[in-house]
C-alpha positions as CSV (number, residue, x, y, z in Angstrom):
1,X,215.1,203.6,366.8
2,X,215.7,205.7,364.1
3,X,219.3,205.8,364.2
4,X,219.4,202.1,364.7
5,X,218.1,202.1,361.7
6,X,220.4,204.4,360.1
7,X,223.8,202.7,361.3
8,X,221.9,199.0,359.9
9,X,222.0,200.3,356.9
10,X,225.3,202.4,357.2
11,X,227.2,199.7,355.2
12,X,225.1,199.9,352.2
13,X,224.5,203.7,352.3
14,X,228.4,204.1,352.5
15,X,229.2,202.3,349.4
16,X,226.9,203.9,347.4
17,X,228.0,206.9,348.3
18,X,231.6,205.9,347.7
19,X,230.8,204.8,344.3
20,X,228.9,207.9,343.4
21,X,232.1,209.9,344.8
22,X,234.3,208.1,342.8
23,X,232.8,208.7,339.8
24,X,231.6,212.4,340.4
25,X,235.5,212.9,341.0
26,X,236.5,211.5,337.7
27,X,238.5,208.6,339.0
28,X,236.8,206.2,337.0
29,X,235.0,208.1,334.4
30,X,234.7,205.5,331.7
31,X,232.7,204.2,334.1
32,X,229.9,206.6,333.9
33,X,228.4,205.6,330.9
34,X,227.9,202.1,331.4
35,X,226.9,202.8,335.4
36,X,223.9,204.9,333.8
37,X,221.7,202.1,333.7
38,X,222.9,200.4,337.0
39,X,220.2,200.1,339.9
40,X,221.4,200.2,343.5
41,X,225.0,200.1,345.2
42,X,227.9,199.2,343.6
43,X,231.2,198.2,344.2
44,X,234.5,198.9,342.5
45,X,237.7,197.2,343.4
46,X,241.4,196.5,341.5
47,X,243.6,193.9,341.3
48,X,247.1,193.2,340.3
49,X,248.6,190.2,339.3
50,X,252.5,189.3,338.3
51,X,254.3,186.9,336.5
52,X,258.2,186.3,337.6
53,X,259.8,184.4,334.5
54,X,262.8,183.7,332.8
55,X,263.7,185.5,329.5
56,X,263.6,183.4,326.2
57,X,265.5,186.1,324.2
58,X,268.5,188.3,324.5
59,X,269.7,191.7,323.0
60,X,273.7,192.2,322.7
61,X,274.9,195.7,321.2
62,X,278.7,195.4,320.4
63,X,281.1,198.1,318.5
64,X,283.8,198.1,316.9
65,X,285.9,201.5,317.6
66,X,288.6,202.7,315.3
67,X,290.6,206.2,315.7
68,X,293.1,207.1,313.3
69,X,294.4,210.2,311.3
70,X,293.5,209.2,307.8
71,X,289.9,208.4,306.9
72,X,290.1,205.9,304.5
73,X,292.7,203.6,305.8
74,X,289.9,203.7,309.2
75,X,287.3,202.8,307.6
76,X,288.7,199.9,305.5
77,X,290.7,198.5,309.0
78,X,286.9,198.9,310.6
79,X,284.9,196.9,308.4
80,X,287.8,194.1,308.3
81,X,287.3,193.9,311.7
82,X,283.5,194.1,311.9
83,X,283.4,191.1,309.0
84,X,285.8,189.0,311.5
85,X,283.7,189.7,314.5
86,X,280.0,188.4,312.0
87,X,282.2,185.5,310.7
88,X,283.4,184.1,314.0
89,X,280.0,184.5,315.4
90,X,278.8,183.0,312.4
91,X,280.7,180.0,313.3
92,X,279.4,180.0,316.6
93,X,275.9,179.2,314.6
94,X,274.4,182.1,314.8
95,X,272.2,183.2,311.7
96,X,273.0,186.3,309.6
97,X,269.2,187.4,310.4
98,X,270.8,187.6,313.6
99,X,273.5,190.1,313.5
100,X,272.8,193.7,312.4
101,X,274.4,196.7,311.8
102,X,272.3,199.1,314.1
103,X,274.7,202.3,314.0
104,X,277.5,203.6,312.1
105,X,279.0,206.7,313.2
106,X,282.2,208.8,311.9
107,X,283.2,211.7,314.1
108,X,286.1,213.9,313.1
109,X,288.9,214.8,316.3
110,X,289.8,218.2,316.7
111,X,292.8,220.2,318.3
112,X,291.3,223.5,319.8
113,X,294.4,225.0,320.4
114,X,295.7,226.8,323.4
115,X,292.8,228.9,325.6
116,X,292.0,232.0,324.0
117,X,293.5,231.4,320.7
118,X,291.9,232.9,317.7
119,X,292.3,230.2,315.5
120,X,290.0,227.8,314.7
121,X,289.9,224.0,315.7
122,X,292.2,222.1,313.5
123,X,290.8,218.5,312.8
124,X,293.6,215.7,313.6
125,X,292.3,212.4,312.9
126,X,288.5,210.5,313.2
127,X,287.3,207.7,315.0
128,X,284.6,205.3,313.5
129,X,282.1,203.3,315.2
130,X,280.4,200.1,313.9
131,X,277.6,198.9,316.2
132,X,276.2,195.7,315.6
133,X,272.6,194.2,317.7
134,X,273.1,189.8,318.3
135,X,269.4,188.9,319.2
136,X,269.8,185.3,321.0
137,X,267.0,182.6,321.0
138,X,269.4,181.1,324.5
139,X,270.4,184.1,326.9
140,X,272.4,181.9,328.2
141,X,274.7,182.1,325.2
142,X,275.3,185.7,326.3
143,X,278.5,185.0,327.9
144,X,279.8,183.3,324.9
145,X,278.9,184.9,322.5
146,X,280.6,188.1,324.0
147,X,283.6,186.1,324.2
148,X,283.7,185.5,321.2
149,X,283.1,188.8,319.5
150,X,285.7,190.1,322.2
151,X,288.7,187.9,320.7
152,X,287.5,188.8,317.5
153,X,288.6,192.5,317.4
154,X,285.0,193.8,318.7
155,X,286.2,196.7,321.2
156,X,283.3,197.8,323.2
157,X,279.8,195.9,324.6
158,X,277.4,198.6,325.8
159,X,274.6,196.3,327.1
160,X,272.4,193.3,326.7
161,X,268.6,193.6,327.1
162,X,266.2,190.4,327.6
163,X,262.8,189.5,326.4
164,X,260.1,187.0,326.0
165,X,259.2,185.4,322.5
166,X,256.0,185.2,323.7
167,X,254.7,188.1,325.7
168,X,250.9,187.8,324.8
169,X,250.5,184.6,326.7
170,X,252.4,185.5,330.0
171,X,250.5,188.8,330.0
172,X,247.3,186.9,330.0
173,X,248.7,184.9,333.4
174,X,249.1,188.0,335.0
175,X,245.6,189.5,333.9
176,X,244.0,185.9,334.9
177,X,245.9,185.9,338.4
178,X,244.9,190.0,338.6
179,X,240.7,189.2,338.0
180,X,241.4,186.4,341.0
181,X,243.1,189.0,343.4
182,X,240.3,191.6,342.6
183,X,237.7,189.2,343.1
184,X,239.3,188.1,346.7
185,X,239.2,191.8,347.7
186,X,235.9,192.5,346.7
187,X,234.9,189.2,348.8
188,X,236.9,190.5,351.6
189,X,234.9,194.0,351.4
190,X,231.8,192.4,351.2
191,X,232.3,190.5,354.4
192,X,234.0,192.9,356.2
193,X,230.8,195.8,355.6
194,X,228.4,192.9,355.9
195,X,226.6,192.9,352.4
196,X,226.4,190.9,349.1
197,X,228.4,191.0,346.0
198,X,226.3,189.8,343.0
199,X,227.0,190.2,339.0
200,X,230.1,191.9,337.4
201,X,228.5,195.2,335.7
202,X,232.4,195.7,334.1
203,X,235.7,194.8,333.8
204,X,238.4,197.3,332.6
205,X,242.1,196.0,331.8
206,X,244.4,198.8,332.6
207,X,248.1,197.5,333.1
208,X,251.0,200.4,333.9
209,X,253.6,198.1,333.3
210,X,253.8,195.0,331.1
211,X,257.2,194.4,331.4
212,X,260.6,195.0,333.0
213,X,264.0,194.3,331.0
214,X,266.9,193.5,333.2
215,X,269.8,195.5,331.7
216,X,273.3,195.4,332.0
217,X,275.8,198.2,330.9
218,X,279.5,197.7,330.7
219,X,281.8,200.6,330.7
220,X,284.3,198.2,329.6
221,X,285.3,194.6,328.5
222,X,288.2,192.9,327.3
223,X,288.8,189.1,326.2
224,X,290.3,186.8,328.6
225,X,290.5,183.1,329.0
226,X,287.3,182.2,330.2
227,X,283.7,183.1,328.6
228,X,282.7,186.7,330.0
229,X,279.7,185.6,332.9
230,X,276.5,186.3,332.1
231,X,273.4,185.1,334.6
232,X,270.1,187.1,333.4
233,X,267.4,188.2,335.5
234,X,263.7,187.3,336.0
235,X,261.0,189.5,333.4
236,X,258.6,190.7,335.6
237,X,255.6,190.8,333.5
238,X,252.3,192.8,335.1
239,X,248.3,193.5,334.7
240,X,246.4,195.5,336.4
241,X,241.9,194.8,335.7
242,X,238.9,197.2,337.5
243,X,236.1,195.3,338.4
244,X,232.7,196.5,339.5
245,X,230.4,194.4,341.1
246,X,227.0,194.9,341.7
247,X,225.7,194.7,345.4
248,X,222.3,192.6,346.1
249,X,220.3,193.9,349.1
C-alpha cells in the first residue's frame, strides 16, 4: 500500500523536485528570489515564438576606387566621381539624408624591391577609396539603385543589409506567439504527469536572437544593360519568454 501510494503521488513529488533542482543548479537563478514565497510544486517551462517577414528597409555600401601615381590629381578625379554617382541617385529621388559618406581611405602603394634587398620600399602611386551607405525605404529599389550608381563611375558594391522600420512591434508578435507556445507545453506537461496548472508565479522575457539580416556580398559588379537583380530575403525576427506556473493539488 505504501508504495501505491508513493507512485500516486510520483508525478507531484517529481516536479517539485525538478523545480528545486533547477534552481539549486543555477539554471534559473533569478528565479530564486521571487520562488521564496511560493507554496507547493511548481512548474517552469519556455517557449519560442517567430515571426517570418519581409524587410521594410535596405542598406547599400558602394565605393568609388581610384589608383594613381600622383595624389592630388586622385583625389580631385575621386570626388568628381563620387558627386556624379550622389547626383544621379539624386535623380533617381533619393534624399541627400540618404546617402553618406561612411569611409574614406588613402593608402600609399609600394614597390618592395627584389627578395633580400636592403633597400627600403619605395612608394609608387596611392589608391583612394570613397564609401558611400544608400539606406532605402523600398528594398526593392536595390537592383536599381545599384545600376544606377554602377553607370555612374561607382566601382565596387560590398553588400546590402535589410531591416525593419519598425522592429518593436514585430518583436512583440513573436513574444505574444512565444507566451502561447509556452503555455501549450506547460498544458501538455500537466496532462501528460496528471496534475493541475494554476496561476503564473513569473514571466521572464529572454530572447537570443531578435533578428537576422539577410546579407549579400559581391566580390564584384559591373554595369550592364539591365538593372543588377536583387530579390531580398525574409527577417526572421525571434523571442524567447520563461514561464512558471504554479501546480494546484
Amino acid at each position: 500500500m505504501r508504495k501505491m501510494a508513493l507512485l500516486k503521488h510520483f508525478p507531484t513529488v517529481f516536479v517539485f523536485l525538478l523545480a528545486g533542482l533547477l534552481v539549486t543548479w543555477g539554471i534559473y537563478p533569478a528565479f530564486a528570489a521571487e520562488l521564496n514565497n511560493v507554496q507547493g510544486p511548481i512548474l517552469v517551462v519556455t517557449g519560442t515564438g517567430q515571426v517570418d517577414i519581409q524587410p521594410d528597409r535596405a542598406k547599400i555600401t558602394l565605393a568609388v576606387v581610384s589608383s594613381g601615381k600622383n595624389l592630388e590629381q586622385l583625389q580631385e578625379q575621386n570626388s568628381r566621381t563620387v558627386n556624379q554617382v550622389v547626383t544621379d541617385l539624386l535623380k533617381q529621388g533619393l534624399q541627400r539624408s540618404q546617402i553618406e559618406t561612411s569611409r574614406f581611405n588613402v593608402w600609399p602603394q609600394y614597390s618592395y624591391g627584389r627578395s633580400g634587398d636592403e633597400q627600403p620600399p619605395e612608394i609608387i602611386g596611392y589608391q583612394v577609396r570613397n564609401q558611400i551607405t544608400v539606406t532605402l525605404d523600398d528594398p526593392q529599389r536595390a537592383g536599381s539603385i545599384i545600376d544606377t550608381a554602377l553607370r555612374a563611375g561607382a566601382n565596387e558594391v560590398q553588400n546590402i543589409s535589410y531591416f525593419l522600420h519598425d522592429n518593436n512591434s514585430v518583436q512583440a508578435m513573436a513574444l505574444s506567439q512565444a507566451c502561447i507556445n509556452a503555455n501549450k507545453k506547460a498544458n501538455a506537461i500537466a496532462r501528460a504527469l496528471g496534475i493541475k496548472i494554476g496561476a503564473v508565479i513569473s514571466v521572464r522575457e529572454s530572447s537570443p536572437t531578435t533578428e537576422i539580416y539577410p546579407l549579400r556580398t559581391f566580390d564584384s559588379v559591373t554595369a550592364s544593360g539591365e538593372a543588377v537583380p536583387i530579390q531580398p530575403g525574409d527577417i526572421t525576427v525571434r523571442g524567447t519568454v520563461t514561464i512558471t506556473y504554479q501546480i494546484v493539488r
